[in-house]
C-alpha positions in Angstrom: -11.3 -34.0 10.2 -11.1 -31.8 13.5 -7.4 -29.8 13.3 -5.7 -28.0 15.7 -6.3 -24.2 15.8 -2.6 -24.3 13.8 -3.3 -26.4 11.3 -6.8 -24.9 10.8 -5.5 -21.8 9.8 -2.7 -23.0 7.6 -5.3 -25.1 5.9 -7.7 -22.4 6.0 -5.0 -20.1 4.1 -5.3 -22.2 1.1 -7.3 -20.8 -1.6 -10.3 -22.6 -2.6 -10.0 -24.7 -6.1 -6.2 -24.7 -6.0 -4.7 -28.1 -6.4 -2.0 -28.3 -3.1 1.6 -29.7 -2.5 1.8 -30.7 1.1 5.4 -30.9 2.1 6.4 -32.7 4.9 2.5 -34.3 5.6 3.1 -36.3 8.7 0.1 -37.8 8.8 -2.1 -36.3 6.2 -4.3 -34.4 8.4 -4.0 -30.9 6.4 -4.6 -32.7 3.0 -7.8 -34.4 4.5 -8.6 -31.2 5.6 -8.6 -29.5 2.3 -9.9 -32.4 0.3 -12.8 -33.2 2.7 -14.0 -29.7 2.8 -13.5 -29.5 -0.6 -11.2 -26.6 -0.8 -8.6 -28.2 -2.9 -9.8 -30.6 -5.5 -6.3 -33.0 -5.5 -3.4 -32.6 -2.9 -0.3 -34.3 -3.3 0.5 -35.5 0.3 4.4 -35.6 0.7 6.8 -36.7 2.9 10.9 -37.4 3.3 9.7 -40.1 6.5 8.0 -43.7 4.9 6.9 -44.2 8.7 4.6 -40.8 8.7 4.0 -41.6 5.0 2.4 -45.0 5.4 0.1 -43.5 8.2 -0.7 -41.2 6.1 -2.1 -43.4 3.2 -4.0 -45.1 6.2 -6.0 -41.9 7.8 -6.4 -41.4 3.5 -8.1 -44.7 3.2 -9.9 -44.7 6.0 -11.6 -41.0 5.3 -11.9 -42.5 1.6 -10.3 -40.0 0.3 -7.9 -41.9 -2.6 -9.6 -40.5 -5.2 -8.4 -36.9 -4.4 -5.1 -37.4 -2.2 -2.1 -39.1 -3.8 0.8 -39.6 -1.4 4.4 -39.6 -2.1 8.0 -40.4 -0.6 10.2 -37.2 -1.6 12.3 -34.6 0.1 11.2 -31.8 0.2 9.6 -30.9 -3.5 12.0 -32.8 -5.2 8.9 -35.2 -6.5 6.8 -32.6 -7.0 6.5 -31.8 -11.0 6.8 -28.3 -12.3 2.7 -26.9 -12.8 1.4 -29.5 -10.8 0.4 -27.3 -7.7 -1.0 -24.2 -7.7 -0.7 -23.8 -4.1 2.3 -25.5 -1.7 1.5 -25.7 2.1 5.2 -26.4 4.3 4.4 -26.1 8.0 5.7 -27.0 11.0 9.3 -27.4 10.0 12.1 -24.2 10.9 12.4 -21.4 8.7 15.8 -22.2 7.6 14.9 -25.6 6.9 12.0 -24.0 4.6 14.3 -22.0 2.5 16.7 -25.0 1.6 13.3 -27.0 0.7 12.4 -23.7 -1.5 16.1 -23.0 -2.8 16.2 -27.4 -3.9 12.9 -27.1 -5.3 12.9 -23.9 -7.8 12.1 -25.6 -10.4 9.0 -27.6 -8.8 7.8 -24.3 -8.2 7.2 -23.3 -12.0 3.7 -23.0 -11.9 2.7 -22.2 -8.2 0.6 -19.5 -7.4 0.8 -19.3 -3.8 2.8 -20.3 -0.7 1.5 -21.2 2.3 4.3 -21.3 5.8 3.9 -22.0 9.1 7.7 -22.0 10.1 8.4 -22.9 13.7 11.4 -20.5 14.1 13.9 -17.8 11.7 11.2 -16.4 10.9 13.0 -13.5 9.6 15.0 -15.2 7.6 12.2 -16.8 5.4 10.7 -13.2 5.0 14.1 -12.1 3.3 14.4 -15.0 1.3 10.8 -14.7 0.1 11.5 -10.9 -0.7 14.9 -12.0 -1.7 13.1 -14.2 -4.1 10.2 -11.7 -5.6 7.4 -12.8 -3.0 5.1 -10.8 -2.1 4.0 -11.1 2.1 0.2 -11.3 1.1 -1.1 -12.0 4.6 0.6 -13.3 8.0 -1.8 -14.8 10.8 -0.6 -15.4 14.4 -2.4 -18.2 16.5 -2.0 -19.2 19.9 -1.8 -23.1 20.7 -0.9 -24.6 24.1 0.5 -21.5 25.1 3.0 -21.2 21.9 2.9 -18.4 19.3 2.6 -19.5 15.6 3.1 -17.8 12.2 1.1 -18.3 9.1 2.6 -17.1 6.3 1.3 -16.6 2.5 3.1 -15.5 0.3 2.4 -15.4 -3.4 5.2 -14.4 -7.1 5.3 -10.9 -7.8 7.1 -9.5 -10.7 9.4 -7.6 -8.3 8.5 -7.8 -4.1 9.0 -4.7 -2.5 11.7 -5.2 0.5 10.4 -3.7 4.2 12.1 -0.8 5.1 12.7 -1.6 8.6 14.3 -4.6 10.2 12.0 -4.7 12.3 9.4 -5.9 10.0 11.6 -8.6 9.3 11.7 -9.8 13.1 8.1 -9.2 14.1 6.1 -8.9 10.7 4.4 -6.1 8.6 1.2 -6.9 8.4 0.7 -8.4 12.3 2.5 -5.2 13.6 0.1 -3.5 11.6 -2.7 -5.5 12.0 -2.6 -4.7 16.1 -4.6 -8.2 16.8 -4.7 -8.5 20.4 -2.7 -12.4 20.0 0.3 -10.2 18.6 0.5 -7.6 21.3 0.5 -10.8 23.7 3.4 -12.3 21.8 5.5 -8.9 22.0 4.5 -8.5 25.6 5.8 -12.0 26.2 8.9 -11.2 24.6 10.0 -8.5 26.9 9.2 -9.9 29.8 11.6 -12.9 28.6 13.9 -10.4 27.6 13.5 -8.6 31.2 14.3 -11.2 33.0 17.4 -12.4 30.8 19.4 -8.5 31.0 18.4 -8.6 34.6 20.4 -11.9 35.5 22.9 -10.6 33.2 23.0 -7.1 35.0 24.6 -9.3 38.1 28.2 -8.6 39.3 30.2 -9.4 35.9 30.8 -13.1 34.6 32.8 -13.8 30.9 31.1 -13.1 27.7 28.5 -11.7 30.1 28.8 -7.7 29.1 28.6 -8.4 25.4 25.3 -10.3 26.1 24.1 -7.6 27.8 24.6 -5.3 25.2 22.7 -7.5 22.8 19.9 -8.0 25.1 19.2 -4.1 25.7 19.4 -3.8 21.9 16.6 -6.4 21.5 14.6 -5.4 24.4 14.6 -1.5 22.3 13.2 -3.7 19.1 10.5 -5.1 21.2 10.2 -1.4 22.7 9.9 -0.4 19.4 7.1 -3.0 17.9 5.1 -2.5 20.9 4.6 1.0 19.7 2.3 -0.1 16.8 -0.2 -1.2 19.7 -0.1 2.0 21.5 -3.3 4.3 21.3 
């Protein structure tokens, strides 16, 4: 099975002999993945959709992989029995939409050691709620795809998660502002030029709402400031 550089890492995140939830499988390509390469030795393949579900339990047969992959219709982790995983994978889905499958699915998540995220957007609002929630941020990977920035998140229970001391941290990431890969100093570069361009078409002869915008816009351009400085020599 031949991912996408995305998926690769999520998958790749997993660690090796854990037995994996996959929520929200589309086609099943991450839990052929893992089972194929034998990194996972059962994943339960789940999915709110019967339409990606059923294509799922085709790319499962036709890999002959039925013996490790069980597929099933839920939302979110509500199928998923407490100590049945020892790692869940949610990717691809917004990280709002992440915390509601996390806060429905508490008690599905008795039992797992690890979580592995790849939320599309909020970002910083899953990092609260994970700290919020007595996660530790064990690692965070950025990959470029088609010229979009993605987040890899893993994040496993602490007895009591330390909170960042900085917003920032929250926004950007720890451990990629401190990791100063050259992927993260692209994203943050890309991000102030985006910003740039916004305060100056906002800097134009006054429109309504537009001054208040502007405000917020030189505040978020000094965050990106800011995070760039972790890249600086």
């Amino acid at each position: 099975m031949q991912l996408s550089n995305r998926l690769k890492t999520v998958a790749d995140t997993v660690t090796k002999g854990n037995r994996v939830a996959d929520v929200g499988c589309d086609h099943a390509y991450i839990a052929i993945y893992l089972a194929e390469n034998n990194i996972a030795p059962k994943v339960i393949a789940m999915d709110v959709n019967i339409g990606p579900l059923s294509r799922a339990n085709e790319n499962i047969a036709l890999w002959r992989l039925t013996g490790k992959i069980e597929t099933r219709l839920s939302d979110g982790l509500l199928k998923l029995k407490p100590s049945e995983a020892d790692s869940v994978v949610i990717a691809g889905m917004g990280g709002a939409l992440i915390v509601k499958i996390l806060k429905e699915g508490e008690e599905s998540l008795l039992g797992v050691k690890e979580l592995i995220l790849q939320p599309q957007s909020e970002i910083f609002f899953l990092r609260r709620y994970l700290h919020e929630k007595c996660y530790e941020i064990q690692s965070e990977k950025m990959v470029k795809e088609d010229e979009k920035y993605y987040v890899i998140i893993k994040a496993v229970k602490a007895d009591k998660a330390k909170a960042y001391e900085k917003d920032i941290f929250y926004l950007y990431g720890k451990l990629l502002l401190e990791s100063r890969e050259p992927v993260v100093k692209e994203y943050l570069e890309r991000e102030m030029r985006l910003k740039s361009q916004v305060e100056a078409v906002l800097a134009e002869p006054a429109t309504f709402g537009s001054a208040k915008r502007l405000a917020e816009i030189k505040e978020e351009i000094s965050v990106v400031e800011e995070a760039l400085k972790y890249f600086e020599e």
